[in-house]
C-alpha positions as CSV (number, residue, x, y, z in Angstrom):
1,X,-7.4,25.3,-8.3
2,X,-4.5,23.9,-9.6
3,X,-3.8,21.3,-7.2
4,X,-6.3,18.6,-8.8
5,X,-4.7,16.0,-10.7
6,X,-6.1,13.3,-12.9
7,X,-3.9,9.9,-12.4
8,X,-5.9,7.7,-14.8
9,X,-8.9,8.0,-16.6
10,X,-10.6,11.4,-18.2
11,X,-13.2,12.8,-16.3
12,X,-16.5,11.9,-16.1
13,X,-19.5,14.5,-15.9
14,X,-22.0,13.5,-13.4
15,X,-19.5,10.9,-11.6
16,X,-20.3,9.1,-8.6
17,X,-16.9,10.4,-6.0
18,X,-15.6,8.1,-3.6
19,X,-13.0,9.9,-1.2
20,X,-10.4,9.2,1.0
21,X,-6.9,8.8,1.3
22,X,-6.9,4.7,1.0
23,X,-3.7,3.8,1.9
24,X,-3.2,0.3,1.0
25,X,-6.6,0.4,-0.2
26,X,-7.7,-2.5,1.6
27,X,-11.0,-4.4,2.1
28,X,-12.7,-1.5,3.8
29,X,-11.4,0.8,1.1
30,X,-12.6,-1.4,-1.4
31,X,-16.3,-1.6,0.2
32,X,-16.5,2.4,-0.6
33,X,-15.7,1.7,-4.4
34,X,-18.1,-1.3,-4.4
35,X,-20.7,1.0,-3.0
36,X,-19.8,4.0,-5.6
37,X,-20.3,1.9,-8.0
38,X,-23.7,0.8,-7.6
39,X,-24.7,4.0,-6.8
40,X,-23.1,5.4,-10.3
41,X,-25.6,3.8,-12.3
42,X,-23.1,3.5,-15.2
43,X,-22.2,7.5,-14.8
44,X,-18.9,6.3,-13.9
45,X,-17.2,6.5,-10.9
46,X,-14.5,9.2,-9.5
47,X,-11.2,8.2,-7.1
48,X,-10.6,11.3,-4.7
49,X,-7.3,10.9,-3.0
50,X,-5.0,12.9,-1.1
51,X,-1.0,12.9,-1.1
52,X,0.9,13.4,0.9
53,X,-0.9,11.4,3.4
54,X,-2.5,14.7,6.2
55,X,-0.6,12.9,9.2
56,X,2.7,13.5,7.0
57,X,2.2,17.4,7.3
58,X,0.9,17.8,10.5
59,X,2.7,15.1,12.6
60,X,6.0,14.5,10.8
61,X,7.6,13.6,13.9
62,X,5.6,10.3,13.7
63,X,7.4,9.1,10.9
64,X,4.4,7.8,9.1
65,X,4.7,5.4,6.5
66,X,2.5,3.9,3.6
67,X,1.3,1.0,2.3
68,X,1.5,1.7,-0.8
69,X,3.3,4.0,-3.3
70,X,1.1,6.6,-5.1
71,X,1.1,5.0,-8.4
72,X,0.5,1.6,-6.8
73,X,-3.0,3.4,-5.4
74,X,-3.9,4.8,-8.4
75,X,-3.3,1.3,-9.9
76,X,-5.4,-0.5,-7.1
77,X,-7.8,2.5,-7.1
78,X,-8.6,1.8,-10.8
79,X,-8.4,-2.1,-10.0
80,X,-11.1,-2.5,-7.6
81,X,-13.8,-0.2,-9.6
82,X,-12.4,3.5,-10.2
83,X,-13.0,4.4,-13.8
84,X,-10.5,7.6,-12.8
85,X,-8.4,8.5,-9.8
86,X,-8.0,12.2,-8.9
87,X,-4.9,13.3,-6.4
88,X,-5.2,16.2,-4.2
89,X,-2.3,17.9,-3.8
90,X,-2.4,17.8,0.1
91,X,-0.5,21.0,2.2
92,X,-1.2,23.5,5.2
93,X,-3.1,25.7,2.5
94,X,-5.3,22.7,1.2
95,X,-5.9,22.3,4.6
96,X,-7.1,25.9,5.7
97,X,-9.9,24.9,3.0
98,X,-13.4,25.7,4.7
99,X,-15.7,22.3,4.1
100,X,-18.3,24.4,2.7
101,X,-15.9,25.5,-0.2
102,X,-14.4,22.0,-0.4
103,X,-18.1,21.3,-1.5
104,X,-18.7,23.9,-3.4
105,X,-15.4,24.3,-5.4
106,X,-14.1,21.1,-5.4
107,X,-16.8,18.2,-5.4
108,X,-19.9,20.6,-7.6
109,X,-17.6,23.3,-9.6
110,X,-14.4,21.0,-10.3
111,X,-15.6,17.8,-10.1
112,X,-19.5,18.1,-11.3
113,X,-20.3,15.0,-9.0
114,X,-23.8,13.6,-9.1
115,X,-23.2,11.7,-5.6
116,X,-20.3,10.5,-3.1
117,X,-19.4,8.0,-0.8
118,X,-17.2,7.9,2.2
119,X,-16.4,5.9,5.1
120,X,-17.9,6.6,8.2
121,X,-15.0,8.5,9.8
122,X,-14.5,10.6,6.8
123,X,-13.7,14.1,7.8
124,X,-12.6,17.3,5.4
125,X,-12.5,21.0,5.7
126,X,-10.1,23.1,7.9
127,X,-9.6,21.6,11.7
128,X,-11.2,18.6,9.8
129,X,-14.4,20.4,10.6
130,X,-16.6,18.6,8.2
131,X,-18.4,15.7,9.2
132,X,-20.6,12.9,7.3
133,X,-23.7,14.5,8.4
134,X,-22.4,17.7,7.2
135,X,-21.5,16.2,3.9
136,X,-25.3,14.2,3.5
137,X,-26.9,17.8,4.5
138,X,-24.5,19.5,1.6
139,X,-25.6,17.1,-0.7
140,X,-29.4,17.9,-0.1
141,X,-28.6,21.2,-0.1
142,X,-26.5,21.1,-3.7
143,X,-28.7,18.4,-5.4
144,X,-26.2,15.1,-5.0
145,X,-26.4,12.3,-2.9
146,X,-23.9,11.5,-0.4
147,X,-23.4,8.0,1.4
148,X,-21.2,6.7,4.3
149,X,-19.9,3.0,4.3
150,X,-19.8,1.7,7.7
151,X,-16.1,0.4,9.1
152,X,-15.6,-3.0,7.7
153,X,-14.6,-5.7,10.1
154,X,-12.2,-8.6,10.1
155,X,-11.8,-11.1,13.0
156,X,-14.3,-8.7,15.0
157,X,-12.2,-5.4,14.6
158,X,-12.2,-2.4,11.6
159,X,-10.2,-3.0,8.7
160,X,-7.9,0.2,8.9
161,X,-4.7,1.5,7.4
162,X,-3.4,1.7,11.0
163,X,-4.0,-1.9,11.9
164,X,-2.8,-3.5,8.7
165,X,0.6,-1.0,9.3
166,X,1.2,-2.3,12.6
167,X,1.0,-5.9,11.7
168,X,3.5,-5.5,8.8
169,X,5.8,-3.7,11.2
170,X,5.2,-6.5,13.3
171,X,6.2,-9.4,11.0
172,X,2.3,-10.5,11.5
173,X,2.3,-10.6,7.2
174,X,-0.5,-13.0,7.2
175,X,-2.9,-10.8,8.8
176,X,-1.8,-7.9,6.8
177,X,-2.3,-9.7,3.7
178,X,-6.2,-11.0,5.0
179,X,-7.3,-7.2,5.6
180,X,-5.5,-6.1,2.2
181,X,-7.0,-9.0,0.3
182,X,-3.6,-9.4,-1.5
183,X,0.2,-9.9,-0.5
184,X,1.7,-6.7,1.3
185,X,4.3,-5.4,-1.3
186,X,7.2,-3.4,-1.2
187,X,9.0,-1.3,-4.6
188,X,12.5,-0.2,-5.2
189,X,15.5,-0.2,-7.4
190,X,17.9,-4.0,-7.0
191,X,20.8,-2.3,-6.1
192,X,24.4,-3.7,-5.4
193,X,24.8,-5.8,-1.8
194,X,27.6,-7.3,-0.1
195,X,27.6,-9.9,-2.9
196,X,27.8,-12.8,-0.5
197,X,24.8,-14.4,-0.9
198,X,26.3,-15.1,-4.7
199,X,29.3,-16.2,-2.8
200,X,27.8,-18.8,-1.0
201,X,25.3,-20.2,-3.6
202,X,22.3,-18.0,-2.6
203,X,22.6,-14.6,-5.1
204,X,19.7,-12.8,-3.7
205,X,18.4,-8.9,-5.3
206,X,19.0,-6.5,-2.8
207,X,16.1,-3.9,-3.2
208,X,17.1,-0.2,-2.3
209,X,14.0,1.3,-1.0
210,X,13.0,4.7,1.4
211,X,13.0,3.3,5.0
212,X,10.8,6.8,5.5
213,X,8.1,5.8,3.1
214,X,7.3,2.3,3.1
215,X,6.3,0.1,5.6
216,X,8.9,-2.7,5.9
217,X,7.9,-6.0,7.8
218,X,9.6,-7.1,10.7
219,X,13.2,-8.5,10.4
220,X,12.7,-12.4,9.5
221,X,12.5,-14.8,6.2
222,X,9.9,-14.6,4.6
223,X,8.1,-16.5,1.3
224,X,6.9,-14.7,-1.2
225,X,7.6,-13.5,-5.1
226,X,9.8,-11.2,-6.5
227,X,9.2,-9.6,-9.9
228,X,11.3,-7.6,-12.2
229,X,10.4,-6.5,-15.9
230,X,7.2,-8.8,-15.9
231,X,9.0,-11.8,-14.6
232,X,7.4,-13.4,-11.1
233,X,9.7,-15.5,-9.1
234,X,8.4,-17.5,-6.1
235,X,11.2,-16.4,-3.6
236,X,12.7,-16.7,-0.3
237,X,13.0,-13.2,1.3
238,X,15.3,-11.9,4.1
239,X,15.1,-8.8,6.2
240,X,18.1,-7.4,8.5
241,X,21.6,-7.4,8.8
242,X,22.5,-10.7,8.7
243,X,23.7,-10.8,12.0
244,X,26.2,-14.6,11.4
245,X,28.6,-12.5,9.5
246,X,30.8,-10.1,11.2
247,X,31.1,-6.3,11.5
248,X,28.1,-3.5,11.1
249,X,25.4,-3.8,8.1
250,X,22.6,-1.7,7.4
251,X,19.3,-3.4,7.1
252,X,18.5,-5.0,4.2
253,X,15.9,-6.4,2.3
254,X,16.8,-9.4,-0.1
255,X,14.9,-11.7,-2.1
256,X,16.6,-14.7,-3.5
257,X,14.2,-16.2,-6.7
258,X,14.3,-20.1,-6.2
259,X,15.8,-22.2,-8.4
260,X,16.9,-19.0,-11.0
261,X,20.4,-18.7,-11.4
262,X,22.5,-16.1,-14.0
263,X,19.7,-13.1,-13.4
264,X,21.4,-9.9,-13.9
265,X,19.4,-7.2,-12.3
266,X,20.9,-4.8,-11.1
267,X,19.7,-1.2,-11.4
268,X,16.0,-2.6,-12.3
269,X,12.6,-1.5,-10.5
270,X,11.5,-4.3,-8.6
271,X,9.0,-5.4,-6.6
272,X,8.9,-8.0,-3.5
273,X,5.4,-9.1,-2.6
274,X,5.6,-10.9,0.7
275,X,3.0,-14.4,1.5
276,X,4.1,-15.5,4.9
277,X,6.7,-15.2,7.6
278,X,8.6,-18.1,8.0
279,X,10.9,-17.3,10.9
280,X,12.7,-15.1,12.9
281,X,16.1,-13.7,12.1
282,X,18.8,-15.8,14.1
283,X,22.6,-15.6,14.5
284,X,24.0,-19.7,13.2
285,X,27.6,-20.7,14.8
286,X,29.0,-20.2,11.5
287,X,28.4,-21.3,7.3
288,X,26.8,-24.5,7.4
289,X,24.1,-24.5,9.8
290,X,23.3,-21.3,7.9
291,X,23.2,-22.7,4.6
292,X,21.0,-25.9,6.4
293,X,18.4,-23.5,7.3
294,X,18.4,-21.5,4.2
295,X,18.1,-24.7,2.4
296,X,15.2,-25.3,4.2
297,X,13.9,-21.9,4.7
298,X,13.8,-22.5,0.7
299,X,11.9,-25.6,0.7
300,X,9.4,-24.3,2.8
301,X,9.1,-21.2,0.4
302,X,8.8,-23.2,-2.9
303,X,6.0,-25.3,-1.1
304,X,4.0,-22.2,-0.2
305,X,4.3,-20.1,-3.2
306,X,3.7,-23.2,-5.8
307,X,0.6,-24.3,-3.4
308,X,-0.6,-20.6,-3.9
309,X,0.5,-20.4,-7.2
């Protein structure tokens, strides 16, 4: 089967698997590869993944976003204890898989695992058939050793994909950021604006990004950093469509690095990391008391991300 691919790291005989599709790969994500880990033993231990994301193929009129890019999961995969990440390619036909074959082909013929771990609402196989029960009894069965990791909880409910997505969408970045254990970021290309944050002493990048894919916070300001070609600039940031100037925008994300001036970057990847929500967006009676606020708004940012530094 074609459909495997290795996205980092060779693979390892005997490896330890820890599966799932870990958007975001947050705290509870990270609990799985914690556990895969110890249970390795040093054989090493195996990312599964799946892209795109199951919900995208079966639901698309949800409009499901992620939390991360794939290369940013196969980056945070590795980070937090993956010695390789594998990515299922995930479609209809994937999906017809019986779970007995997605043991027997994928985990003991492709993979040649010596264990795995999931989380306890792991499901596989076609109709998502395939239980962790089923899995544990395979693993008897086949000679490996499988392992559930019970729901992690925050503030007395799970750690999930779902939740962290609804409190970005929210604007609720803070709590996002707890159950991630790291700031909720967003990547794109700096592409060309309005040009009238320049214009008023504020030149902010203007990130061109896939409203489809990613999850973008709520409109607001918001502190946080903005990095282009391994520079990190504590930053104010501003989502929507800057509703004190006249006529019809599109909304916008925009990150304005504190106290940089002369940056050229345009056409650059980018990234926007977001801390904290500083306010909601609001329509001023005119230039200055916007550029009061922003002032401030940038105050407040520089204190934050310095503090954090």
């Amino acid at each position: 089967m074609n459909r495997l691919q290795w996205r980092g790291g060779e693979q390892c005989i005997g490896a330890v698997i820890a599966i799932g599709i870990f958007d975001g790969v947050h705290f509870g994500h990270q609990a799985i590869l914690a556990r895969a880990k110890q249970m390795s033993a040093g054989r090493g231990v195996v990312a599964l993944t799946f892209d795109p994301h199951p919900r995208q193929i079966f639901q698309p009129e949800k409009n499901l976003t992620m939390l991360v890019t794939l290369e940013r999961r196969v980056e945070l995969l590795r980070e937090y204890g993956a010695d390789a990440v594998v990515v299922i390619d995930f479609d209809k036909e994937f999906a017809s898989m019986p779970p007995e074959d997605f043991v027997t082909e994928i985990l003991i013929k492709r993979l040649q695992i010596s264990g795995v771990v999931v989380g306890e609402n792991f499901t596989y196989g076609h109709r998502a058939a395939g239980r962790v029960g089923d899995l544990i009894t395979a693993g008897k069965t086949h000679g490996f050793l499988a392992e559930e990791v019970s729901l992690q909880s925050v503030d007395e409910d799970a750690v999930s994909s779902t939740r962290i997505r609804k409190a970005v969408i929210e604007g609720d970045i803070e709590s996002a950021n707890k159950l991630l254990t790291r700031p909720h970021r967003l990547e794109g290309v700096v592409v060309h604006g309005e040009k009238r944050g320049r214009e008023i002493g504020y030149p902010t990048a203007n990130l061109g990004y896939s409203a489809s894919f990613n999850t973008v916070p709520a409109d607001g300001i918001y502190a946080g950093w903005l990095t282009v070609d391994g520079e990190r600039w504590p930053s104010a940031i501003s989502i929507g469509t800057n509703p004190t100037f006249a006529g019809e925008r599109s909304r916008q994300v925009e990150a304005y690095a504190l106290d940089q001036s002369g940056l050229d970057l345009y056409d650059k990847a980018a990234t926007i990391d977001f801390g904290w929500r500083l306010r909601e967006t609001v329509k001023f009676d005119g230039l200055e008391p916007l550029l009061e606020q922003m002032k401030k708004d940038c105050d407040q940012a520089r204190v934050l991300t310095q503090d954090s530094a």
